[in-house]
Residue frames as qw, qx, qy, qz and C-alpha x, y, z in Angstrom:
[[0.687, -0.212, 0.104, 0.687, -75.09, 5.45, -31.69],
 [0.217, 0.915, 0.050, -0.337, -74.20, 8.82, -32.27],
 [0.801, 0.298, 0.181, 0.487, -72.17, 9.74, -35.51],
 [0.093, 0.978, 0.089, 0.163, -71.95, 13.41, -34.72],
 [0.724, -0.140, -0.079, 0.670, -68.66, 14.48, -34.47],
 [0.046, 0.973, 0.205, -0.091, -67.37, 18.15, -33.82],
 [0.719, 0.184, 0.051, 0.668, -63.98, 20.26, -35.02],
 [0.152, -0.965, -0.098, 0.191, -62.49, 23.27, -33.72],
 [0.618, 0.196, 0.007, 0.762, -58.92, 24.92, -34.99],
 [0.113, -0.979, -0.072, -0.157, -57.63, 27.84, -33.66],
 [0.650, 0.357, -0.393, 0.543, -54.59, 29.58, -31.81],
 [0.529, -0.690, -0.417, 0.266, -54.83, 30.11, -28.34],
 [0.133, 0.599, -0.237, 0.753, -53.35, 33.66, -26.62],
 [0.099, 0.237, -0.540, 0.801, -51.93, 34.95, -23.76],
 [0.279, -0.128, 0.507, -0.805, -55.48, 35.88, -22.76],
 [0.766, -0.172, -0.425, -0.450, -57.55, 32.80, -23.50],
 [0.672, -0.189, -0.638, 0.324, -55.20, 31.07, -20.49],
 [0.042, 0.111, -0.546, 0.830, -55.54, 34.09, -18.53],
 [0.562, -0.120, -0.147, -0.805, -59.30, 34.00, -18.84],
 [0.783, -0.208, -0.535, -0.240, -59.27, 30.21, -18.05],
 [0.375, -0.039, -0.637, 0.672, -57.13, 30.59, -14.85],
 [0.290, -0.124, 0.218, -0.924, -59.38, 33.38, -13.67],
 [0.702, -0.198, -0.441, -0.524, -62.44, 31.29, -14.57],
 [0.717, 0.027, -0.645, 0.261, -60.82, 28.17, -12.90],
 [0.394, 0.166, -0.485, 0.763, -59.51, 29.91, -9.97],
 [0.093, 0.028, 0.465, -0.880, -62.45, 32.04, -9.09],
 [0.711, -0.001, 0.118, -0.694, -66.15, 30.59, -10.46],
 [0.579, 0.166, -0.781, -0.164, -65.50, 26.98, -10.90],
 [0.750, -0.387, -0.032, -0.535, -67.56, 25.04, -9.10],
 [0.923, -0.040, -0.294, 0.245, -65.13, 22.24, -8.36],
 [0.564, 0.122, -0.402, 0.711, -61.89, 24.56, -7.31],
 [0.323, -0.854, -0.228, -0.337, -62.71, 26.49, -3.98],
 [0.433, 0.249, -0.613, 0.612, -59.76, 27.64, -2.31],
 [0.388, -0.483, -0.663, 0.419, -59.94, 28.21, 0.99],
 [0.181, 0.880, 0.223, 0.379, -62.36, 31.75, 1.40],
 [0.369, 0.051, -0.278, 0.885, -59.53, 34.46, 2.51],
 [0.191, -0.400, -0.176, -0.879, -62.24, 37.28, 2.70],
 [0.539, -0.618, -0.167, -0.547, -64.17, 35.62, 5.17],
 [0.718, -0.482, -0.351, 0.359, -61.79, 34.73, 7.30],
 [0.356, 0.081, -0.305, 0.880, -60.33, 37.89, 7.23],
 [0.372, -0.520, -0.262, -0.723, -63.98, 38.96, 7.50],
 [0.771, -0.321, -0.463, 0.297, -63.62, 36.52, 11.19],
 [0.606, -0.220, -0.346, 0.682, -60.99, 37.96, 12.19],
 [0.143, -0.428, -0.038, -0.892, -62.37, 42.07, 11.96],
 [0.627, -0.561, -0.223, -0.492, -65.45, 40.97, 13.83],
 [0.754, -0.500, -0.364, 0.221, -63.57, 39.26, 16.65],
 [0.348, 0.161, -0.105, 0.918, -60.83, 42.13, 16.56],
 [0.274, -0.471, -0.203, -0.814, -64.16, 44.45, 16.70],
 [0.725, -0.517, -0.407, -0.204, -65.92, 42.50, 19.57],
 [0.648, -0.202, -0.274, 0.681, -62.18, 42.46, 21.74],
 [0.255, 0.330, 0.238, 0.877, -62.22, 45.71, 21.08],
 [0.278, -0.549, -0.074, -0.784, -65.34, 46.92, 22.20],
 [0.787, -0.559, -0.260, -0.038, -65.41, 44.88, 25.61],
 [0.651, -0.540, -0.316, 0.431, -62.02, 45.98, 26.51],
 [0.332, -0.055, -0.037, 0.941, -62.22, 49.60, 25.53],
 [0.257, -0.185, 0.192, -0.929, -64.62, 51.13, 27.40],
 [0.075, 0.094, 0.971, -0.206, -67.14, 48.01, 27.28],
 [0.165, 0.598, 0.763, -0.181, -70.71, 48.54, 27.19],
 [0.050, -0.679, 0.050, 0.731, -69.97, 52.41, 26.56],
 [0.041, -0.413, 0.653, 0.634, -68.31, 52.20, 23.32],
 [0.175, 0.015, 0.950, 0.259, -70.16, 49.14, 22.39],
 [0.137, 0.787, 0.581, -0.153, -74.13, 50.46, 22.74],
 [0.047, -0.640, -0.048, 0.765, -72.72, 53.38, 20.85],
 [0.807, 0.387, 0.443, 0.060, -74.60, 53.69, 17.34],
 [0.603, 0.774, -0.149, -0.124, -72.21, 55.23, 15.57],
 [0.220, -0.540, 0.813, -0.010, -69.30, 53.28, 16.67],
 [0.673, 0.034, 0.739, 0.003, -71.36, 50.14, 15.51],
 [0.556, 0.752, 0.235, -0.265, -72.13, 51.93, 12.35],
 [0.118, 0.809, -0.559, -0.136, -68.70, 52.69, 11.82],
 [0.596, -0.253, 0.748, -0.147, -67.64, 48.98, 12.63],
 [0.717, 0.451, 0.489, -0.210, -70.05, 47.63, 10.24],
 [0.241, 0.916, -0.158, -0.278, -68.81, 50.30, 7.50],
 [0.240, -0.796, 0.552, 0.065, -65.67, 48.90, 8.05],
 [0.506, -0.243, 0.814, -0.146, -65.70, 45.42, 8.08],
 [0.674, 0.606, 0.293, -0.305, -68.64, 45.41, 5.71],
 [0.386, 0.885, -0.222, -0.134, -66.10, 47.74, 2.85],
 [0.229, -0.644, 0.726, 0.083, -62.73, 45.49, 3.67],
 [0.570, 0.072, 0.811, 0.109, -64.31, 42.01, 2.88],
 [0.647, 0.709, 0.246, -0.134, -66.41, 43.58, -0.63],
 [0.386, 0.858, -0.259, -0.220, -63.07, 45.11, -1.62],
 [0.481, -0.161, 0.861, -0.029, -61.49, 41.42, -0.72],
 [0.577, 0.430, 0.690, -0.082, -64.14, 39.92, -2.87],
 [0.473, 0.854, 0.063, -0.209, -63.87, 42.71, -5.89],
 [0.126, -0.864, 0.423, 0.242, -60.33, 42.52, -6.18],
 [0.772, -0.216, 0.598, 0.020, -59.69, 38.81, -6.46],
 [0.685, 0.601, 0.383, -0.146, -60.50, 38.97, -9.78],
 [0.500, 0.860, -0.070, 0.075, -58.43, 40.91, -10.89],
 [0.382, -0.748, 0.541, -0.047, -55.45, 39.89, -9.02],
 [0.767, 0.072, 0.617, 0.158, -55.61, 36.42, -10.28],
 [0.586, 0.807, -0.017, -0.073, -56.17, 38.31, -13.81],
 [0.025, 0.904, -0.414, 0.101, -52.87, 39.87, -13.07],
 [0.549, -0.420, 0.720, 0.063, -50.91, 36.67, -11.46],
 [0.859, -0.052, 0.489, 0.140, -51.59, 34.52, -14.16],
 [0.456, 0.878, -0.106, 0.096, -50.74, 37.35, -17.16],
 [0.279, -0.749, 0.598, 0.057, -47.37, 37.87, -14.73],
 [0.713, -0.353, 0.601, -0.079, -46.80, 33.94, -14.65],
 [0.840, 0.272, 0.465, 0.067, -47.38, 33.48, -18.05],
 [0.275, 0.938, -0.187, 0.099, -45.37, 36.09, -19.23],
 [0.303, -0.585, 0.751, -0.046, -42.07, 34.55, -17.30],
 [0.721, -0.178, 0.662, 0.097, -42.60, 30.87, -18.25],
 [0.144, -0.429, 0.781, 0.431, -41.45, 29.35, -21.27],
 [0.551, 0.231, 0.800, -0.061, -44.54, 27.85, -22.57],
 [0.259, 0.424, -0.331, -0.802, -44.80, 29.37, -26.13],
 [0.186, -0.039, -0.903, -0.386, -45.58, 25.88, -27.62],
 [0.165, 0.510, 0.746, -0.395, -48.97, 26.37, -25.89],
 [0.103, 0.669, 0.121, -0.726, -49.34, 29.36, -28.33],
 [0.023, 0.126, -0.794, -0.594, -49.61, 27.01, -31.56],
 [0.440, 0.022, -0.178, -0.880, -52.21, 25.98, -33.61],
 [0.352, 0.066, 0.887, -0.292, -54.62, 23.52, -31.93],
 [0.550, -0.096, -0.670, -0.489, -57.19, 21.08, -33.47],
 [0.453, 0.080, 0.755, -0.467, -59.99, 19.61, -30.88],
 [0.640, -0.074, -0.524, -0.557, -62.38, 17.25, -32.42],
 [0.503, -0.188, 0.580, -0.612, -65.00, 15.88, -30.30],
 [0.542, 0.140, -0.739, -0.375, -66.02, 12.29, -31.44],
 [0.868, -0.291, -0.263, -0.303, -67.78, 9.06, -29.86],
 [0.835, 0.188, -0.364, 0.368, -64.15, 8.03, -28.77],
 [0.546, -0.665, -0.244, 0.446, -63.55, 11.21, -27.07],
 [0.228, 0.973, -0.033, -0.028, -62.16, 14.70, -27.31],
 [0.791, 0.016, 0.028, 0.611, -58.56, 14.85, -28.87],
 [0.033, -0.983, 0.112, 0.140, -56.28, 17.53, -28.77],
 [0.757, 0.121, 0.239, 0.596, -53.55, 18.05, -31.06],
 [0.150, -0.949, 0.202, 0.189, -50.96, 20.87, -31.00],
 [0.631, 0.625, -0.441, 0.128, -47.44, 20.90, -32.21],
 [0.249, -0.536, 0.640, -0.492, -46.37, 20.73, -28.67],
 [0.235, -0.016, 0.928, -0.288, -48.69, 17.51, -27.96],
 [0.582, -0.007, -0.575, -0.575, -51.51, 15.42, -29.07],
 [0.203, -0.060, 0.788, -0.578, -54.24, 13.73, -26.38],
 [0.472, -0.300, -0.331, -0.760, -57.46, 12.22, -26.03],
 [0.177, -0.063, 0.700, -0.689, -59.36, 12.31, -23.27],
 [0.199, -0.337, -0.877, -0.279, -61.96, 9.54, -23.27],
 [0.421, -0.553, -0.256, -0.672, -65.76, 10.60, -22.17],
 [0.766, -0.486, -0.411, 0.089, -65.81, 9.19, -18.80],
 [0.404, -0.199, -0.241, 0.860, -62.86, 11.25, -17.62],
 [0.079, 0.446, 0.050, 0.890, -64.40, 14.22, -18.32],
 [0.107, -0.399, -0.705, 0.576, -66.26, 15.68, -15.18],
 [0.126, 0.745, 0.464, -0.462, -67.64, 18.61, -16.43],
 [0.271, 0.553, 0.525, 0.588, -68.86, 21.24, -19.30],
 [0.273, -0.745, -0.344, 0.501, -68.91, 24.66, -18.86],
 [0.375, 0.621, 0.363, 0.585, -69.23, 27.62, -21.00],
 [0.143, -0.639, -0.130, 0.744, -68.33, 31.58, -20.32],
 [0.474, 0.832, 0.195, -0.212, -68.39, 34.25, -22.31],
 [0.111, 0.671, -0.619, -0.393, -64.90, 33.76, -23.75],
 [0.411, 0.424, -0.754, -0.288, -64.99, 30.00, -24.20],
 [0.885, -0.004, -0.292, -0.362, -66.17, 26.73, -23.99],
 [0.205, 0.595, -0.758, 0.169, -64.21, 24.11, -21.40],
 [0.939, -0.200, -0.217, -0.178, -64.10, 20.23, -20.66],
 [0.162, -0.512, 0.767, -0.352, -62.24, 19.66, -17.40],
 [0.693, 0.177, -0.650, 0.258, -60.66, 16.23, -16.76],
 [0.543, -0.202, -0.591, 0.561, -59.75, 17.69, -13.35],
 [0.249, -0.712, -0.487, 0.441, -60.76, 20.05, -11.10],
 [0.100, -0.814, 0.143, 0.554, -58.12, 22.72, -12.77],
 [0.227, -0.274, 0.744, 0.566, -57.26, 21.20, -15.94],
 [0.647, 0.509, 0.521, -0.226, -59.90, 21.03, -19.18],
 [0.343, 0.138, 0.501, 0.783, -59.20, 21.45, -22.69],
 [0.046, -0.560, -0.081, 0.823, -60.12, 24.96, -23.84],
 [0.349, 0.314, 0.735, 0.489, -62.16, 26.08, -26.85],
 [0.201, -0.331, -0.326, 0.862, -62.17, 29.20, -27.44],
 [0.413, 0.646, 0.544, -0.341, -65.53, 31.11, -28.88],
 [0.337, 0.753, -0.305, -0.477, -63.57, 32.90, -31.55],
 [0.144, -0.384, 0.830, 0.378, -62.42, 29.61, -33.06],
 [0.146, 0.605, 0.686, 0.377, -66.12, 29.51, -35.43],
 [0.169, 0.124, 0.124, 0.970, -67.24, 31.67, -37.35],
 [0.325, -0.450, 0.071, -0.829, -70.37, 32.69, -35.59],
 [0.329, -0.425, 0.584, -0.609, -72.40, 32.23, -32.53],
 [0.895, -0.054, -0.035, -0.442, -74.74, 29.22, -33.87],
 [0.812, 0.305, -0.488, 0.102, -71.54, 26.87, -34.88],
 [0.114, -0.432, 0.641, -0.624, -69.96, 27.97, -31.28],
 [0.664, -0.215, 0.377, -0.608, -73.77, 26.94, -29.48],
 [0.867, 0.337, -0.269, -0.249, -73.69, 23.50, -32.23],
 [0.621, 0.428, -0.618, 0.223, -70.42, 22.23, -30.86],
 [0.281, -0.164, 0.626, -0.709, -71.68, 22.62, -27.13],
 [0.754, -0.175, 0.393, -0.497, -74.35, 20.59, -27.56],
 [0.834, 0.207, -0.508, -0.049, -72.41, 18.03, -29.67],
 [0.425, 0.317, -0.808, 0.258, -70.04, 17.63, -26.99],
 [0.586, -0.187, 0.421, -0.667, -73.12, 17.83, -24.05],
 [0.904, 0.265, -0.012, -0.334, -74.89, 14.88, -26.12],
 [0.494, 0.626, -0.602, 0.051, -71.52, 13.19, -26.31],
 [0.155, -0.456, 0.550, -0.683, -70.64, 13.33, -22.79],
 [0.684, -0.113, 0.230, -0.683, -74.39, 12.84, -21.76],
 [0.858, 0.192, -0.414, -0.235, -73.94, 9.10, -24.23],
 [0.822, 0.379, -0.379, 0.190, -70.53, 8.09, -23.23],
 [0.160, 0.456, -0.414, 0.771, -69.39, 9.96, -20.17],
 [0.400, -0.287, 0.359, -0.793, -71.65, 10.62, -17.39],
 [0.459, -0.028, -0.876, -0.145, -73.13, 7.56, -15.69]]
């Protein structure tokens, strides 16, 4: 039986939930919207292919700088699709969270990570989410998060210890937690 138990206090900001929405939204292996970029990356190449069969056909089409250009094209629309996302989400959820009402999200939180499971206590609310719910573990470079659901994980953010060993120490208590009680 493990006795290890871990403790985190801190105060979320604005940009620890923009940083998890972005995460969430665009490298999380569980949430994959549907990809826009390559279907809009579809729809160029068949736009390009109509295109060159019914203006001018074979002409146009066997011409290499008209495929070069094409390529150019298509190529530079889906990367700046794919470069942008990022920073659009950035932007949508700063916007979203700026307009909603959720200040009590902006108090001081306690996670402790125990054999029982990880609680979370806030002035706003107080939870614990037993090991078996948790699906996954996943670290960036801003913070540490155990998703419950696909889009939903309790947050821990790297600035809430005071250096990088007690940060890496509380990741593998709750891995080794998990790994006991959780995963099957």
């Amino acid at each position: 039986m493990i006795a290890e138990s871990g403790i985190a206090q801190f105060t979320p900001t604005k940009a620890d939930f923009v940083a998890f929405s972005v995460y969430t939204l665009g490298r999380s292996r569980y949430y994959r919207p549907k990809a826009p970029p390559l279907r809009i990356f579809s729809l160029l190449t068949m736009i390009g292919i109509v295109a060159a069969v019914y203006g001018g056909g074979t002409r146009i089409a066997g011409e290499p700088r008209f495929i070069a250009l094409f390529i150019f094209i298509v190529v530079g629309a889906t990367g700046l699709l794919l470069i942008t996302r990022p920073l659009l989400l950035r932007f949508a959820t700063a916007r979203a969270l700026a307009a909603s009402e959720q200040e009590s999200l902006l108090k001081p939180t306690h996670v402790e990570l125990s054999a029982e499971g990880v609680r979370y206590k806030s002035e706003a609310t107080e939870s614990l989410t037993r090991w078996k719910s948790i699906i996954d573990i996943v670290t960036d470079t801003n913070s540490l998060y155990l998703y419950f659901t696909s889009t939903c994980a309790v947050m821990v953010p790297r600035r809430a210890f005071s250096d990088a060993a007690s940060f890496v120490r509380f990741e593998q208590i709750a891995r080794s937690l998990w790994q006991t009680f959780g995963r099957k």
